[in-house]
C-alpha positions, 0 to 999 in steps of 0.5 A: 883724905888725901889723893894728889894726883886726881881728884874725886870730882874728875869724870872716871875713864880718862886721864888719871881718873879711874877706880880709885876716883870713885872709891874716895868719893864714895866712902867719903859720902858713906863717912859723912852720913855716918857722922864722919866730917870729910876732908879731901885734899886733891891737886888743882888741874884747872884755874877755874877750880874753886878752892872749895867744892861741897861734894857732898853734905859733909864732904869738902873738897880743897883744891891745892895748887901745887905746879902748873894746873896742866901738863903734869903727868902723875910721874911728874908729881913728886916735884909737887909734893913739897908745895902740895904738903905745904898748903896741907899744913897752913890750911891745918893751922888756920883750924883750932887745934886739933881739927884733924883726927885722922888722916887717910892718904891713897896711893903713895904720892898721897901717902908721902905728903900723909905722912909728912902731916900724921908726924906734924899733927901726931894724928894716926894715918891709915893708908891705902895703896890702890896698886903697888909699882911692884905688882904693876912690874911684875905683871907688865903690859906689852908696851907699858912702861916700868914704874919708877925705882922712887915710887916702889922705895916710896911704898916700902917707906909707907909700909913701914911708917903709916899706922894702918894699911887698907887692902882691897882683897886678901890677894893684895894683903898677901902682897903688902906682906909678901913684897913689902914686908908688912906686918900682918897685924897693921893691915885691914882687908875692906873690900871696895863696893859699888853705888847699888841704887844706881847700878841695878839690873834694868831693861836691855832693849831700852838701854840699846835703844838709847845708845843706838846699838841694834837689839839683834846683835851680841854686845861685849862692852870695855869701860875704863881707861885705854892704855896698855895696862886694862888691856883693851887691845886684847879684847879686840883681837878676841873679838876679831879672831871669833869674826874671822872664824865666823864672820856672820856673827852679829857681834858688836864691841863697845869701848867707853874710855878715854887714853891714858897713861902711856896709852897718850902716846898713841890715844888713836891705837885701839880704834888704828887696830880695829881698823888693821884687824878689818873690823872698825865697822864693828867697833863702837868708841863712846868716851867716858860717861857719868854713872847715869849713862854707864849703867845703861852701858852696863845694861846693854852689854851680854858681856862686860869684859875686864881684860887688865893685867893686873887690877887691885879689884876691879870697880867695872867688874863690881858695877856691871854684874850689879846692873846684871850683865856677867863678866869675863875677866882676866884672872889677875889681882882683885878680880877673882874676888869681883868676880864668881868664876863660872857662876857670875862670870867667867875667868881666863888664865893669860891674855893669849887672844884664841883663849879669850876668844874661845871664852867669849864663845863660851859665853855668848853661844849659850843663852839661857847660861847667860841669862842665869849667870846675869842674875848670879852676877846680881846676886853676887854684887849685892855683897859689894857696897859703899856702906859695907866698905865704910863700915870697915874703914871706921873699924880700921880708924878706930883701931889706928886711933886707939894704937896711935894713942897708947904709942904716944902715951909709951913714948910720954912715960906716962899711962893713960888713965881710965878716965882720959880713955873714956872721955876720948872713947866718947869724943871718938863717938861723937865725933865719928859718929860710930859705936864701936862693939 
C-alpha cells in the first residue's frame, strides 16, 4: 500500500491525519489476518521515526524520507514524489523478484508514484481516491481554498491508467464516471467500515463522567479535523441560534479536533466565534483523541453532528451511530449512505444556520426518538465493518490480477496456458490467503 502524504500511524483530527488514515490501517490489519503480507509505504515527518514499524502482525510499515521531515504542506508534496518513488523502488530490488503482487495506492499523490512502480514492477495497481479536486471544487467552503489544476490533471491520469479504481459509495462511482470519464467496468464500490469491537453502544452517564461534562445537559459532539471544508463553524452558529431563541437550554457543544488544512491559517477561529457568538462558556474544545477515548466521546453525546461539505463517506458518521449515538449530518457525498435519514439520523440539505438549528431541535426535543433512533443508529452501523470491506478489496485485487495477467499475456502474443493459470490460481491463494468463489 501506498499513502505519501500521512501515515497510518498518525493520531486522526489533526494535521493531515483523518478518515483515510484509519481506512489504510485497518483494511490492512483485516489483509493480514487474512493471509495477505502488508506493506505500507508513508512519508517520514519525524527524524525520530523508525524506518520500519510493525503496525500490526503482518503490517509493516516503511517510513520514506523524502524532503524535509516537517514544514510540508500535502501541496507541497509533488516536489517530493521523485525522491518518495525512489526509495520505493530500491527497496523493491533489495526483494527477490517478484516480491510485490500488487500495488494499492490512496489518493492521488500515492497514485502518481503507484504508478510509477505497477509499470516497473508489471504488477497491477488498484487505486483509491478518498476525495477528488473536482468534487472538493465544486462543493467549496466559504474560506477554503481551490485544489490545485495539477492534482485534478493527476486524477484524470489515474483514472485512465490504474487497473482498478476503489469507490467508496455508489455516489462517488457516479463520480469517477460522470467527471472523470471512467470506464464503469474497472470501478469497484467497497464500502468503508468502522473497528465494531471498540465502537459499541456503552454507558452515557460514565462517559460524561469521564469527561467532565454534567449528565443534565444536552450534548452535540464534532470530531475531525477544524478547517473550513468539515464545517465546524456551522454547527456553532446552529447551536448559538438555538440559545438565543432560548437561552435556558442546557445545551453543550463538544469540539475534538485539531486545525488543519487551511484551517492553520487561523487554528483559534472556532474557539474566537464561540466567543463573538457569546457562547465560549458553552463550548468545549478537546484535542484529537485515540479511539479508546473517542468512543467515549461517541457515548456521551445525544448527537454527533457531520456538517462537511462534501465527505467521500464519513468514518465519524459510521463510529458514532456504533457506539449508539444518531447522527445529524449534512446531505453531501458519502454521508447519505452513513447515515439512515430519519431512522438513524437526521440529514440537512444546505448548510444555512436556522436549517441546522431547527434540525438540532428536532432532534434533541424528543427523547424517546432519540432514544430509538440511537439503537437504529447501532443496528444500521452493524452493516459497516472492517472485515466486510477487506473482503472487497480481495475481491477487487483478484479481479485486477486476473485482468493485469490476461493484458500481458495479449501484449506478449503469447496465451496463457491452462496449466500456468492454474499454478498462478494456487499462488494467488496461497499467497492471499483467500478462495475465490
Amino acid at each position: 500500500m501506498l499513502s505519501v502524504h500521512t501515515s497510518p500511524l498518525a493520531q486522526p483530527g489533526t494535521g493531515d491525519a483523518g478518515g483515510m488514515n484509519v481506512y489504510v490501517l485497518q483494511t490492512a490489519i483485516q489483509l493480514a489476518r487474512r493471509g495477505v503480507e502488508v506493506e505500507i509505504f508513508t512519508r517520514a515527518t519525524s527524524s525520530g521515526d523508525e524506518p520500519v514499524v510493525e503496525a500490526a502482525p503482518g503490517v509493516l510499515v516503511r517510513n520514506v524520507v523524502a524532503g524535509p521531515f516537517e514544514g510540508l504542506d500535502k501541496h507541497d508534496l509533488p516536489t517530493q514524489l521523485c525522491p518518495f518513488a525512489a526509495e520505493v523502488l530500491r527497496q523493491e530490488a533489495r526483494q527477490l523478484p517478484g516480491h510485490y503482487d500488487l500495488i494499492h495506492s490512496h489518493y492521488w499523490l500515492s497514485g502518481q508514484v503507484g504508478w510509477l512502480a505497477r509499470d516497473r514492477w508489471r504488477v497491477p495497481q488498484v487505486h483509491t481516491a478518498h476525495t477528488l479536486a473536482a468534487v472538493k471544487n465544486r462543493f467549496l467552503a466559504e474560506g477554503d481554498a481551490p485544489e490545485p489544476k495539477a492534482r485534478e490533471i493527476g486524477e484524470r491520469q489515474l483514472v485512465e491508467e490504474t487497473d482498478r479504481l476503489i469507490a467508496n459509495t455508489a455516489d462517488e462511482a457516479r463520480q469517477l464516471v460522470e467527471l472523470y470519464g471512467a470506464d464503469p467496468e474497472r470501478i469497484d464500490v467497497v464500502l468503508p467500515g468502522a473497528d465494531l469491537a471498540r465502537y459499541r453502544p456503552g454507558d452515557k452517564a460514565a462517559a460524561r463522567a469521564e469527561l467532565g461534562i454534567s449528565p443534565d445537559e444536552q450534548v452535540v459532539a464534532f470530531v475531525g479535523r477544524i478547517q473550513p471544508l468539515k464545517a465546524p463553524d456551522v454547527l456553532v452558529h446552529a447551536a448559538a441560534q438555538v440559545l438565543r431563541d432560548e437561552p435556558g437550554r442546557a445545551l453543550r457543544v463538544l469540539i475534538v479536533g485539531g486545525p488543519s488544512g487551511s484551517g492553520l491559517e487561523r487554528p483559534d477561529a472556532l474557539i474566537e466565534l464561540a466567543a463573538s457568538l457569546g457562547i465560549a462558556d458553552r463550548v468545549t474544545f478537546l484535542p484529537p483523541q485515540a479511539p479508546e477515548h473517542l468512543v467515549q466521546v461517541y457515548r456521551a453525546a445525544d448527537v454527533v453532528a457531520v456538517p462537511s461539505h462534501n465527505e467521500s463517506f464519513g468514518l465519524v458518521a459510521i463510529e458514532a451511530q456504533a457506539s449508539g449515538t444518531p447522527v445529524l449530518a449534512a446531505n453531501v457525498g458519502g454521508l447519505g449512505t452513513a447515515v439512515r435519514d430519519g431512522i438513524s439520523g437526521l440529514l440537512v440539505s444546505g448548510h444555512r444556520t436556522d436549517h441546522w438549528a431547527a434540525s438540532l431541535r428536532v432532534m434533541l426535543d424528543d427523547p424517546e426518538r432519540l432514544r430509538t433512533m440511537g439503537v437504529a443508529a447501532a443496528e444500521h452501523a452493524a452493516e459497516f465493518s472492517w472485515e466486510h470491506t477487506a473482503e472487497g478489496l480481495l475481491d477487487s485485487y483478484a479481479d485486477a490480477l486476473s485482468s493485469h495477467r490476461g493484458v500481458r499475456s495479449r501484449l506478449a502474443g503469447t496465451v496463457l496456458t491452462d496449466g500456468y493459470q492454474t499454478r498462478s490460481r494456487v499462488l494467488w491463494r496461497r499467497r492471499m490467503g483467500v478462495v475465490r468463489r
